[in-house]
mmCIF file as Biopython writes it, N, C-alpha, C and O atoms, coordinates in Angstrom:
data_model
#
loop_
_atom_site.group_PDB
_atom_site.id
_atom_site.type_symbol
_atom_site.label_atom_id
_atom_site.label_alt_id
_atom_site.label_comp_id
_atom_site.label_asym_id
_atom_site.label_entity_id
_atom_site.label_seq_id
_atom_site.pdbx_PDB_ins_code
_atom_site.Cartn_x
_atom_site.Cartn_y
_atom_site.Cartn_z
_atom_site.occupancy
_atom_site.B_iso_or_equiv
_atom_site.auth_seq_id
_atom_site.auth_asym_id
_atom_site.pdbx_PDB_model_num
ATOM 1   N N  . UNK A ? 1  ? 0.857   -1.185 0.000  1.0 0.0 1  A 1 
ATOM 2   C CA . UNK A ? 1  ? 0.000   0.000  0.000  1.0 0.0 1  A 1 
ATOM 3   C C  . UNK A ? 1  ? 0.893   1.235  0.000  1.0 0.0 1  A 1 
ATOM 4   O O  . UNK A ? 1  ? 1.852   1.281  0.771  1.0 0.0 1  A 1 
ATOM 5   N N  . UNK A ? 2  ? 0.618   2.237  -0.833 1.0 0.0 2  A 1 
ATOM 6   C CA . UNK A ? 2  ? 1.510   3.367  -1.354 1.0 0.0 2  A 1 
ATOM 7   C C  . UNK A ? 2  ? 0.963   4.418  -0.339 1.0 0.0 2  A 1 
ATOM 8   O O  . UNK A ? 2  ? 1.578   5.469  -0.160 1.0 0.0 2  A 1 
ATOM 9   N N  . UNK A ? 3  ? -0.167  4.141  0.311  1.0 0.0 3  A 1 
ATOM 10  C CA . UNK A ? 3  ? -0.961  5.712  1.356  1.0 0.0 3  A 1 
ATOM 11  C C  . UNK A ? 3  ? -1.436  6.421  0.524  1.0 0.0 3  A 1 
ATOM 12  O O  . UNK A ? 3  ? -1.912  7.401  1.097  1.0 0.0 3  A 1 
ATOM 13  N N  . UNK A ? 4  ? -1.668  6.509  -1.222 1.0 0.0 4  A 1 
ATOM 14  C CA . UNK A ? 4  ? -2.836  7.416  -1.688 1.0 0.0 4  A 1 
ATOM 15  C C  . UNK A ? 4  ? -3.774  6.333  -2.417 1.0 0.0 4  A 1 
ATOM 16  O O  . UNK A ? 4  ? -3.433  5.167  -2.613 1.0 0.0 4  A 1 
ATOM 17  N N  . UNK A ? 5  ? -4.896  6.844  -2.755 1.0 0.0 5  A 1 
ATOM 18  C CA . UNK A ? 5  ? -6.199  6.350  -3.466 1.0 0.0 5  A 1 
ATOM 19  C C  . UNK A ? 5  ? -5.870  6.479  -4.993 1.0 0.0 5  A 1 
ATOM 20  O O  . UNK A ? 5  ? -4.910  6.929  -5.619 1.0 0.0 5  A 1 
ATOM 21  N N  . UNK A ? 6  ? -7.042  5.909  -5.326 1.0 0.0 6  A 1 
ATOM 22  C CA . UNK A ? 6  ? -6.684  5.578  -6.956 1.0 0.0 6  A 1 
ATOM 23  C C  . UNK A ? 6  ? -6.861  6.813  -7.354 1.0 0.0 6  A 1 
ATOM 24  O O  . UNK A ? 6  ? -7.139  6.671  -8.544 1.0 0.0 6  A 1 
ATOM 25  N N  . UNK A ? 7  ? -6.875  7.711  -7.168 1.0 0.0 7  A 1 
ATOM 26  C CA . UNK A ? 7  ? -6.872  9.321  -7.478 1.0 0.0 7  A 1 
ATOM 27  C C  . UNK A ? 7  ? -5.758  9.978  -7.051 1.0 0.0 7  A 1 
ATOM 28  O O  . UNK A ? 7  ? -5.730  11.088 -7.581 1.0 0.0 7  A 1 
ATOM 29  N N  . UNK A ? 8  ? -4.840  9.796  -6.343 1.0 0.0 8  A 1 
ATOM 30  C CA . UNK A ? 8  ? -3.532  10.169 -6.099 1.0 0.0 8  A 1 
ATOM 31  C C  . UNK A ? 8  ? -3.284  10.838 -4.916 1.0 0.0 8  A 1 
ATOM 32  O O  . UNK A ? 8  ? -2.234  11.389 -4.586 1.0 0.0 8  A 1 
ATOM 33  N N  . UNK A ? 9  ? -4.446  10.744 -4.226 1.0 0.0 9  A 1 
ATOM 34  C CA . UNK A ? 9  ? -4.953  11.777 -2.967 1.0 0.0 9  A 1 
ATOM 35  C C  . UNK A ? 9  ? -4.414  10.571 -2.022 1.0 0.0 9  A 1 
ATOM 36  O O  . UNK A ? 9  ? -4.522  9.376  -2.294 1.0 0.0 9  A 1 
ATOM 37  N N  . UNK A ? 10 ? -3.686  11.230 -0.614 1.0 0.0 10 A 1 
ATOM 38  C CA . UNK A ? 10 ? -3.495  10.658 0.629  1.0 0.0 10 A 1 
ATOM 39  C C  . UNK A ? 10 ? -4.784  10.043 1.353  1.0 0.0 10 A 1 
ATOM 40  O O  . UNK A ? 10 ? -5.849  10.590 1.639  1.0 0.0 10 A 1 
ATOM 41  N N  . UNK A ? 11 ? -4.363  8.789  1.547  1.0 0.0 11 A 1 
ATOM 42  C CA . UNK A ? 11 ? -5.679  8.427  2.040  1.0 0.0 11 A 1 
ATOM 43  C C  . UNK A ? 11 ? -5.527  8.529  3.791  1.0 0.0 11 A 1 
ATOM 44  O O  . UNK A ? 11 ? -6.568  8.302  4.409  1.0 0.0 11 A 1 
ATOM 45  N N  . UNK A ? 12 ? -4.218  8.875  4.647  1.0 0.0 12 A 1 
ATOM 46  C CA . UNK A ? 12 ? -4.222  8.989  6.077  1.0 0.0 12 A 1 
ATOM 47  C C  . UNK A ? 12 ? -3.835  10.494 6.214  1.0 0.0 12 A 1 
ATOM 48  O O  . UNK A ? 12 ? -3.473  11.263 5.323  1.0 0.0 12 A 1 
ATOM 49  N N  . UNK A ? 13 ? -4.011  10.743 7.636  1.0 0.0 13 A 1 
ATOM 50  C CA . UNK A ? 13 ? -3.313  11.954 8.013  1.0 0.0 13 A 1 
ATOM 51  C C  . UNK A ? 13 ? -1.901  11.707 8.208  1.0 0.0 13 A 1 
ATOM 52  O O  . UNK A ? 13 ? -1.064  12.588 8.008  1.0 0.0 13 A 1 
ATOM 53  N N  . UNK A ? 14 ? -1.663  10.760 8.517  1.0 0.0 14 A 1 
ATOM 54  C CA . UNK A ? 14 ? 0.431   10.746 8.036  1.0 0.0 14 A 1 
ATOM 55  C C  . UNK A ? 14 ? 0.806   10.883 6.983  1.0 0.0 14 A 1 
ATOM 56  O O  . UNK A ? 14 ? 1.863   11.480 6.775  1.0 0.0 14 A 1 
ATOM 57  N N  . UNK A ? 15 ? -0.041  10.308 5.864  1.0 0.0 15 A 1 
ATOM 58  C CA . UNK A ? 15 ? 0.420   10.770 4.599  1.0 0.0 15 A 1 
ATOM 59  C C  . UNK A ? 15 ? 0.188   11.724 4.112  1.0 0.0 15 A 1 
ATOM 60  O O  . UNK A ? 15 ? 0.873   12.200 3.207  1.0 0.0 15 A 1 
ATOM 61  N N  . UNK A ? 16 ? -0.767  12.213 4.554  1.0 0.0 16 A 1 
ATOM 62  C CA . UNK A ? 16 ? -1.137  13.723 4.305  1.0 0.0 16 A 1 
ATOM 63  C C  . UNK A ? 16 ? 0.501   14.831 4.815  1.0 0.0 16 A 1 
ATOM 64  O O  . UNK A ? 16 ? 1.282   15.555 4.197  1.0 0.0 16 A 1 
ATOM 65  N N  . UNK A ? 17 ? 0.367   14.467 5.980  1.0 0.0 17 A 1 
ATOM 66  C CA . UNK A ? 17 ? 1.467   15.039 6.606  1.0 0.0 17 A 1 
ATOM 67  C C  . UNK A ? 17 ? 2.734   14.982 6.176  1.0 0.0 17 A 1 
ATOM 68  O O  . UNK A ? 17 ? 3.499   15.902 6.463  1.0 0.0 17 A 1 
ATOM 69  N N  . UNK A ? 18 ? 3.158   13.907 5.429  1.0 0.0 18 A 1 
ATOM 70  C CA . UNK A ? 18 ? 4.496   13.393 4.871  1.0 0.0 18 A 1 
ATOM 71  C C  . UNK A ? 18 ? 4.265   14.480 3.650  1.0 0.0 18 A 1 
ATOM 72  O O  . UNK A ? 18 ? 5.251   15.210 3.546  1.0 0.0 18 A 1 
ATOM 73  N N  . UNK A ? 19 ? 3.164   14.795 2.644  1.0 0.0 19 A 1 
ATOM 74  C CA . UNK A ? 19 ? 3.280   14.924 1.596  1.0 0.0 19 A 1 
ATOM 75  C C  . UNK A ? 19 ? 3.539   16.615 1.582  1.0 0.0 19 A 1 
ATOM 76  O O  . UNK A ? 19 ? 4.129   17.401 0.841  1.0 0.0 19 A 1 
ATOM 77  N N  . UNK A ? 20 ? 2.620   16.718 3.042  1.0 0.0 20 A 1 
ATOM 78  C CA . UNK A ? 20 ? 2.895   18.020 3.001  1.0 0.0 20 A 1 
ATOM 79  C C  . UNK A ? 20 ? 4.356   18.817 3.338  1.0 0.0 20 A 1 
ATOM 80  O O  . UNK A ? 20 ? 4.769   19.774 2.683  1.0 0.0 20 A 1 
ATOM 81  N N  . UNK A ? 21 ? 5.037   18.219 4.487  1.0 0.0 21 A 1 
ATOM 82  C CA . UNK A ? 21 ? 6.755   18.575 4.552  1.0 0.0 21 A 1 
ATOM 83  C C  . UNK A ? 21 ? 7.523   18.411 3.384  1.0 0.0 21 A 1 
ATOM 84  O O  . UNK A ? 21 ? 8.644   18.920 3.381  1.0 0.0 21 A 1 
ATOM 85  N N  . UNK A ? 22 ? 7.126   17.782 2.368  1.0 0.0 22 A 1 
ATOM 86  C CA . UNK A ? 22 ? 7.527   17.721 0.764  1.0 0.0 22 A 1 
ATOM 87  C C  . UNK A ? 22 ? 7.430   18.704 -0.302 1.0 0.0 22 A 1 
ATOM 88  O O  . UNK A ? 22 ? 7.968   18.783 -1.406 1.0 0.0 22 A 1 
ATOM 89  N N  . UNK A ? 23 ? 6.283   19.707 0.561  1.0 0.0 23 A 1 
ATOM 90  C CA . UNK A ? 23 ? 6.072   20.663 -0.296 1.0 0.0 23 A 1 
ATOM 91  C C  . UNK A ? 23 ? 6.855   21.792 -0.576 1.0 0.0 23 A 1 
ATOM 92  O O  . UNK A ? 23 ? 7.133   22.302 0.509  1.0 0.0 23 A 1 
ATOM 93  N N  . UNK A ? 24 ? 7.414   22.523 -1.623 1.0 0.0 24 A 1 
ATOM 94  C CA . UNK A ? 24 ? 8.132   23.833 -1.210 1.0 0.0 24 A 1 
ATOM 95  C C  . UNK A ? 24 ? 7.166   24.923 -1.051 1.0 0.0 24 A 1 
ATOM 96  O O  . UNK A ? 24 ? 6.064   24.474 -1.366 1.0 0.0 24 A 1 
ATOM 97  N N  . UNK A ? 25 ? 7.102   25.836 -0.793 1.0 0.0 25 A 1 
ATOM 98  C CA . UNK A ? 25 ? 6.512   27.158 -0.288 1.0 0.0 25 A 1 
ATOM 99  C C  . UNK A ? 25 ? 6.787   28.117 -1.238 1.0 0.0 25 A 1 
ATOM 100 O O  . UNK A ? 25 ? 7.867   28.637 -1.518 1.0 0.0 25 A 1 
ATOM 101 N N  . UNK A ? 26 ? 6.053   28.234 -1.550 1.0 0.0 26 A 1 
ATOM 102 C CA . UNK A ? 26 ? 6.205   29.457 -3.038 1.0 0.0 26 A 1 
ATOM 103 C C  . UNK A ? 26 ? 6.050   30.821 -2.300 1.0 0.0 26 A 1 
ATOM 104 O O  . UNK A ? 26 ? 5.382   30.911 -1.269 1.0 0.0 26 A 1 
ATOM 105 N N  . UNK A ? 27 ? 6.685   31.867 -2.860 1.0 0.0 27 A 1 
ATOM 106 C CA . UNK A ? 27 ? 6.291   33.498 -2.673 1.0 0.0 27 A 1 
ATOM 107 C C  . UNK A ? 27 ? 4.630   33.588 -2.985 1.0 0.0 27 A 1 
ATOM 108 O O  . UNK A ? 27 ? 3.999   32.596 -3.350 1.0 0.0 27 A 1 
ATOM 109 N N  . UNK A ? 28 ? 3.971   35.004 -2.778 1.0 0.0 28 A 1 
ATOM 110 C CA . UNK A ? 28 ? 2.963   35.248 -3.516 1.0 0.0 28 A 1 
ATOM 111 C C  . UNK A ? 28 ? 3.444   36.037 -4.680 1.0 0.0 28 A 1 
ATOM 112 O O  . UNK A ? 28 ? 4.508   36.655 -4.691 1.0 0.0 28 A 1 
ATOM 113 N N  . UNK A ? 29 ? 2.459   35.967 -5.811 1.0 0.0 29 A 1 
ATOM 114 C CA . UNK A ? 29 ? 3.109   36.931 -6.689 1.0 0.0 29 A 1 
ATOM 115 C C  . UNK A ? 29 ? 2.673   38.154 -6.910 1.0 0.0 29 A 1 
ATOM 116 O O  . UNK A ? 29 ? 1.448   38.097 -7.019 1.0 0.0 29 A 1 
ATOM 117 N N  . UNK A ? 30 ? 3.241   39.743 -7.086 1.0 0.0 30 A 1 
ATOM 118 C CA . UNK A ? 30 ? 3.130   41.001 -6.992 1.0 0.0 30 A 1 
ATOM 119 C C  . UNK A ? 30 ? 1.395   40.942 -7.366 1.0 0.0 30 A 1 
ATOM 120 O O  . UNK A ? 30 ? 0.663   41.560 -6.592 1.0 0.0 30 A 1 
ATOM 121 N N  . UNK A ? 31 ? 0.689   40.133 -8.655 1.0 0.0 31 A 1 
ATOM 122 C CA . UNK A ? 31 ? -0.357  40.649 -8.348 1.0 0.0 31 A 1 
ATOM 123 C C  . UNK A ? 31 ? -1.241  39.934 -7.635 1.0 0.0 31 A 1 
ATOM 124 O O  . UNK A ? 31 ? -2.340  40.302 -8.052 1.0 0.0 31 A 1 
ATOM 125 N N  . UNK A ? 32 ? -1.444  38.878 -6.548 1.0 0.0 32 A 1 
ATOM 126 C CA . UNK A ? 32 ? -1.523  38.468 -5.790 1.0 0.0 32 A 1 
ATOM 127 C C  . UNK A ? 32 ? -1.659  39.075 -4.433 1.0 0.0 32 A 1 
ATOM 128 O O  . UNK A ? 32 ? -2.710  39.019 -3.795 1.0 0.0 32 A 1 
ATOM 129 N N  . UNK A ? 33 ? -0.434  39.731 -3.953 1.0 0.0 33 A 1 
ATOM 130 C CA . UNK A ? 33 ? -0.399  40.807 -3.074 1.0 0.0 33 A 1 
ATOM 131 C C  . UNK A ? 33 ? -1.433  41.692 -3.297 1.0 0.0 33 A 1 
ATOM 132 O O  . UNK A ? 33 ? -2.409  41.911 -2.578 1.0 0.0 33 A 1 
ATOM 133 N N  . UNK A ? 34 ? -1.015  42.378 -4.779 1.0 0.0 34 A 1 
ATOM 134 C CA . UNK A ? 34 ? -2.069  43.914 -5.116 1.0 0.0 34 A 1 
ATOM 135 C C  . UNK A ? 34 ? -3.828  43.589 -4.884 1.0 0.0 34 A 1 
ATOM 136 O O  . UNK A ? 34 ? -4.661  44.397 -4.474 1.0 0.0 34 A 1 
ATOM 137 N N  . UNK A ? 35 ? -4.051  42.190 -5.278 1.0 0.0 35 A 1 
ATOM 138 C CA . UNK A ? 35 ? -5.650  41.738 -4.961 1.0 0.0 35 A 1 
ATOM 139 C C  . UNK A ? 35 ? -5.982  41.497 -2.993 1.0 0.0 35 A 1 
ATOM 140 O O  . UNK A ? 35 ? -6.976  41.890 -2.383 1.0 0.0 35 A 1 
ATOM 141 N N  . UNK A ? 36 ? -4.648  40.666 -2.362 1.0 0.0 36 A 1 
ATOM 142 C CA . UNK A ? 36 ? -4.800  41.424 -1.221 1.0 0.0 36 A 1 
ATOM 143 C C  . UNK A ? 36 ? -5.211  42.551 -0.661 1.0 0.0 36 A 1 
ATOM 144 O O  . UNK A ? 36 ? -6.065  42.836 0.178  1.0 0.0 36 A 1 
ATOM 145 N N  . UNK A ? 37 ? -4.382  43.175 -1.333 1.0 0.0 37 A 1 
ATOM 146 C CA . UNK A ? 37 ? -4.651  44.942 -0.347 1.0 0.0 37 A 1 
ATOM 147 C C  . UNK A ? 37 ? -5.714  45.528 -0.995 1.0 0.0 37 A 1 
ATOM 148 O O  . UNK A ? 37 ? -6.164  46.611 -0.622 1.0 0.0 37 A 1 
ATOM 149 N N  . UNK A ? 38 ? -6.008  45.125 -1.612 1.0 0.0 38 A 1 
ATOM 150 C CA . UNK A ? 38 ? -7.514  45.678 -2.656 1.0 0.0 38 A 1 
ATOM 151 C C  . UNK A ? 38 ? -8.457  45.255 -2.050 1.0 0.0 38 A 1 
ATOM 152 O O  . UNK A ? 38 ? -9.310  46.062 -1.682 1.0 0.0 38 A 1 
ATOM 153 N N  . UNK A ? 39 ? -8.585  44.042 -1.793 1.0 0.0 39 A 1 
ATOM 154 C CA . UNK A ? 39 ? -9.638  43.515 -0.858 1.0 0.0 39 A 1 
ATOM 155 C C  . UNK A ? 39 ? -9.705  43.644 0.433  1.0 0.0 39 A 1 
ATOM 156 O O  . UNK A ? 39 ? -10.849 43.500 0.866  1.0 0.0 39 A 1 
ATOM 157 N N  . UNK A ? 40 ? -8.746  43.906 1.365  1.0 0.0 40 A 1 
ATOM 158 C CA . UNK A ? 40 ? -8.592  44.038 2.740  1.0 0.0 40 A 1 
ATOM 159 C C  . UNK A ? 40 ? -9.429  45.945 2.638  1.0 0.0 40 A 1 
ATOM 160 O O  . UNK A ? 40 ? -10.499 46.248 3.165  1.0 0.0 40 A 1 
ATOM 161 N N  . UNK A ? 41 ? -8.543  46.878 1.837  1.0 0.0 41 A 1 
ATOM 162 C CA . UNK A ? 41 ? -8.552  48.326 1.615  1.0 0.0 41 A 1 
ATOM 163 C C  . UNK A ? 41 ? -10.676 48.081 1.325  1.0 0.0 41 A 1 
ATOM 164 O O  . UNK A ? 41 ? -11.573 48.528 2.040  1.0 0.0 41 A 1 
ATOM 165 N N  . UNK A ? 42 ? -10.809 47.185 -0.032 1.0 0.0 42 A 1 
ATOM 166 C CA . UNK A ? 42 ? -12.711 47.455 -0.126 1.0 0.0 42 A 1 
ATOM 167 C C  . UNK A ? 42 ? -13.446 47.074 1.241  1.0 0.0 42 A 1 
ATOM 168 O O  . UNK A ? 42 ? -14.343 47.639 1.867  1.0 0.0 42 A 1 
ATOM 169 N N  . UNK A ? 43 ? -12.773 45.979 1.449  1.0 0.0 43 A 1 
ATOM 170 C CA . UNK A ? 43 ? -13.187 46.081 2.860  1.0 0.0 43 A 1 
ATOM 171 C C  . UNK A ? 43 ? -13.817 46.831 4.248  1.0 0.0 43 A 1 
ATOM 172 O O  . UNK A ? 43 ? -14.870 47.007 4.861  1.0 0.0 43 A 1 
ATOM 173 N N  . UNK A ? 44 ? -12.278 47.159 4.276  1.0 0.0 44 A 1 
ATOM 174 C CA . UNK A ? 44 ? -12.208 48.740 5.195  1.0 0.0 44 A 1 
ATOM 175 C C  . UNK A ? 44 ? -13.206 49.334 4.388  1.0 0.0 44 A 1 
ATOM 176 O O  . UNK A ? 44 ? -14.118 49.591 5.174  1.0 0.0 44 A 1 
ATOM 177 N N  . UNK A ? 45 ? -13.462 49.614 3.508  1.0 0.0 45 A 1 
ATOM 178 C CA . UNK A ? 45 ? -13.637 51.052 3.280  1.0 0.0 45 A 1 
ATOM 179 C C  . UNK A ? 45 ? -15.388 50.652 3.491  1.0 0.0 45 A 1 
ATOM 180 O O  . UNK A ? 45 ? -15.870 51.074 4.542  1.0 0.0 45 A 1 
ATOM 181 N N  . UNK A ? 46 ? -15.804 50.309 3.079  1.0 0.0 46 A 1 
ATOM 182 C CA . UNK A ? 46 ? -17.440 49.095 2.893  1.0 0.0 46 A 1 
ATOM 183 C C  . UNK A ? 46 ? -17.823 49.165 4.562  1.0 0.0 46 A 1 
ATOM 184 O O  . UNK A ? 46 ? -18.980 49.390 4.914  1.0 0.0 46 A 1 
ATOM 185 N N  . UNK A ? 47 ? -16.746 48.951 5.521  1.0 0.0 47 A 1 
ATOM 186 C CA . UNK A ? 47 ? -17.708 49.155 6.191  1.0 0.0 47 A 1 
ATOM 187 C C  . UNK A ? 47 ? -17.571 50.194 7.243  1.0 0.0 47 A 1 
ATOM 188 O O  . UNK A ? 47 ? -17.912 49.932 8.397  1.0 0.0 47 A 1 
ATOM 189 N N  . UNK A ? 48 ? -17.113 51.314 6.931  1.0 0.0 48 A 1 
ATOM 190 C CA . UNK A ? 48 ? -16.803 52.209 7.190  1.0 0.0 48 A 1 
ATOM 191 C C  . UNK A ? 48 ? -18.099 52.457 6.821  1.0 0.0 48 A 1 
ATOM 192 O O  . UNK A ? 48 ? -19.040 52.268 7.591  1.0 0.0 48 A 1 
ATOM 193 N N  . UNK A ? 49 ? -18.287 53.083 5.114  1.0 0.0 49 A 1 
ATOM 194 C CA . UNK A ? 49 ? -19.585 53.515 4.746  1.0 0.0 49 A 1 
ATOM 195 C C  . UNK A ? 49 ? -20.509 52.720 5.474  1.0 0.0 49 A 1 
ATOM 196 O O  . UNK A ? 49 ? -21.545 53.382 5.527  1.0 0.0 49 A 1 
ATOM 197 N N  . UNK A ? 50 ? -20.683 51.499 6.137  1.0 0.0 50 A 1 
ATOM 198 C CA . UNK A ? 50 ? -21.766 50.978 6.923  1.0 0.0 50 A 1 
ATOM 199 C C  . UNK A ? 50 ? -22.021 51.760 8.352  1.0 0.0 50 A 1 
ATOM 200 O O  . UNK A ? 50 ? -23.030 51.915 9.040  1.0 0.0 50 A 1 
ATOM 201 N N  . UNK A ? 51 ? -20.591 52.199 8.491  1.0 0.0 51 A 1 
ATOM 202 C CA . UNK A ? 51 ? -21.335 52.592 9.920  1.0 0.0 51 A 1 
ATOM 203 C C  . UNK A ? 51 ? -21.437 54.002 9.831  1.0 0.0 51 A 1 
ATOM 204 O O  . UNK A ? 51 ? -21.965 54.602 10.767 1.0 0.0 51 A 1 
ATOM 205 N N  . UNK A ? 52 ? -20.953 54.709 8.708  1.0 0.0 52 A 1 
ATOM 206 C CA . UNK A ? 52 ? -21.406 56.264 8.382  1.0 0.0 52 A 1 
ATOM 207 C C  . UNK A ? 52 ? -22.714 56.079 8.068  1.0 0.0 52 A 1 
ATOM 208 O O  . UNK A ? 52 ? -23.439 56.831 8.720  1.0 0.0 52 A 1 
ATOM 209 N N  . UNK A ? 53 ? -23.423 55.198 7.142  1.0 0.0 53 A 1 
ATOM 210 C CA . UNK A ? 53 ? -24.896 55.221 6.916  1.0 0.0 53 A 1 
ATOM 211 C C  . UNK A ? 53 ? -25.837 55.021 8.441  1.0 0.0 53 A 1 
ATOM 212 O O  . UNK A ? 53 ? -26.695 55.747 8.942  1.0 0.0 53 A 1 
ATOM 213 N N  . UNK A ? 54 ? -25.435 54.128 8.746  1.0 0.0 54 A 1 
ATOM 214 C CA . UNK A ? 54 ? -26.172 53.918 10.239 1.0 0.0 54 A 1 
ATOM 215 C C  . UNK A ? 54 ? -26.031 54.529 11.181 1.0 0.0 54 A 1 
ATOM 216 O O  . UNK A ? 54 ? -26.796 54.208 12.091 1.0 0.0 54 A 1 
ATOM 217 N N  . UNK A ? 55 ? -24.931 55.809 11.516 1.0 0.0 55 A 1 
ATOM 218 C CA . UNK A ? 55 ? -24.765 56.930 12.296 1.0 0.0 55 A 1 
ATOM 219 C C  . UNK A ? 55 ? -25.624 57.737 12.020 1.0 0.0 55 A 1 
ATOM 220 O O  . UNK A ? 55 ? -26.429 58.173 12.843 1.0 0.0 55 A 1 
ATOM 221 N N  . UNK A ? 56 ? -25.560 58.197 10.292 1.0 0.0 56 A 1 
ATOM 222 C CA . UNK A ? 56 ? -26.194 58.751 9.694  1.0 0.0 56 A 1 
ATOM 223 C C  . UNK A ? 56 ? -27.906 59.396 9.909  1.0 0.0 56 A 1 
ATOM 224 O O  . UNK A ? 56 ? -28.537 60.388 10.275 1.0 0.0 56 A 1 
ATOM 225 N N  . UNK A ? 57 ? -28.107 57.485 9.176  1.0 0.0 57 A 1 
ATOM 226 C CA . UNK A ? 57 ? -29.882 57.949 8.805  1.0 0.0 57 A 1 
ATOM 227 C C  . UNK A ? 57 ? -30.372 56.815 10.005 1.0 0.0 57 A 1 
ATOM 228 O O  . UNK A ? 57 ? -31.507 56.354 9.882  1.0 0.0 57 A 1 
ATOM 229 N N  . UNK A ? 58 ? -29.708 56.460 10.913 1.0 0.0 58 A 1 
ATOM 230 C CA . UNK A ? 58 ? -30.010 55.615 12.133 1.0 0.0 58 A 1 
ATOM 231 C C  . UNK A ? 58 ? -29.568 55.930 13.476 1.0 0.0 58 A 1 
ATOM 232 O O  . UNK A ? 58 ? -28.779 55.093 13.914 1.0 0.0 58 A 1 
ATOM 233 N N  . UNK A ? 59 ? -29.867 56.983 14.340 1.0 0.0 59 A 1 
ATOM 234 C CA . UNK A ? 59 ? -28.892 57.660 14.811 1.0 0.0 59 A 1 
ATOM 235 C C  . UNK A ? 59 ? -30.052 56.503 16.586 1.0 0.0 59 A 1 
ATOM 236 O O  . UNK A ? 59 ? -31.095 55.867 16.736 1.0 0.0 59 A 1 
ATOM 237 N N  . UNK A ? 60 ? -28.609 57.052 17.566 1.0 0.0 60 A 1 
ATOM 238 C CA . UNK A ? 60 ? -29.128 56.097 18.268 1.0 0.0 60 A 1 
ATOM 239 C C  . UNK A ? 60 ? -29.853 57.190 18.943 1.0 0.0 60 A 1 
ATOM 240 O O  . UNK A ? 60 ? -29.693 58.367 18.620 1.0 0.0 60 A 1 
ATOM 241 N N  . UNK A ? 61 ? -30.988 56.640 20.280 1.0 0.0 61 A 1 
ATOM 242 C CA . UNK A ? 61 ? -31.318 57.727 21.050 1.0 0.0 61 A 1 
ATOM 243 C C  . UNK A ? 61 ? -30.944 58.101 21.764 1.0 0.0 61 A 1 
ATOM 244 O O  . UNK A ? 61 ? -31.455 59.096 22.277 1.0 0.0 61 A 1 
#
């Protein structure tokens, strides 16, 4: 028994584990990063405007 399925997939968590210390670790790449901070930044910004609208036209008493 080789530890993967007829699909090539680990069939234990040791082999899982073995296959994974095998792996190398790649960088991200520049535009990779740039979709990061784009999404973290729409983020922020989304709900910012959420709580300016609800200060806004929802004000507490």
């Amino acid at each position: 028994m080789t530890g993967m399925d007829e699909q090539g997939h680990p069939e234990t968590e040791e082999a899982m584990a073995g296959e994974l210390k095998h792996m190398v670790s790649e960088p991200l790449l520049p535009v990779e990063k740039a979709l990061i901070a784009v999404s973290l930044l729409l983020g922020l910004g989304l709900l910012g405007l959420l709580l300016w609208v609800s200060r806004t036209f929802f004000p507490a008493p």
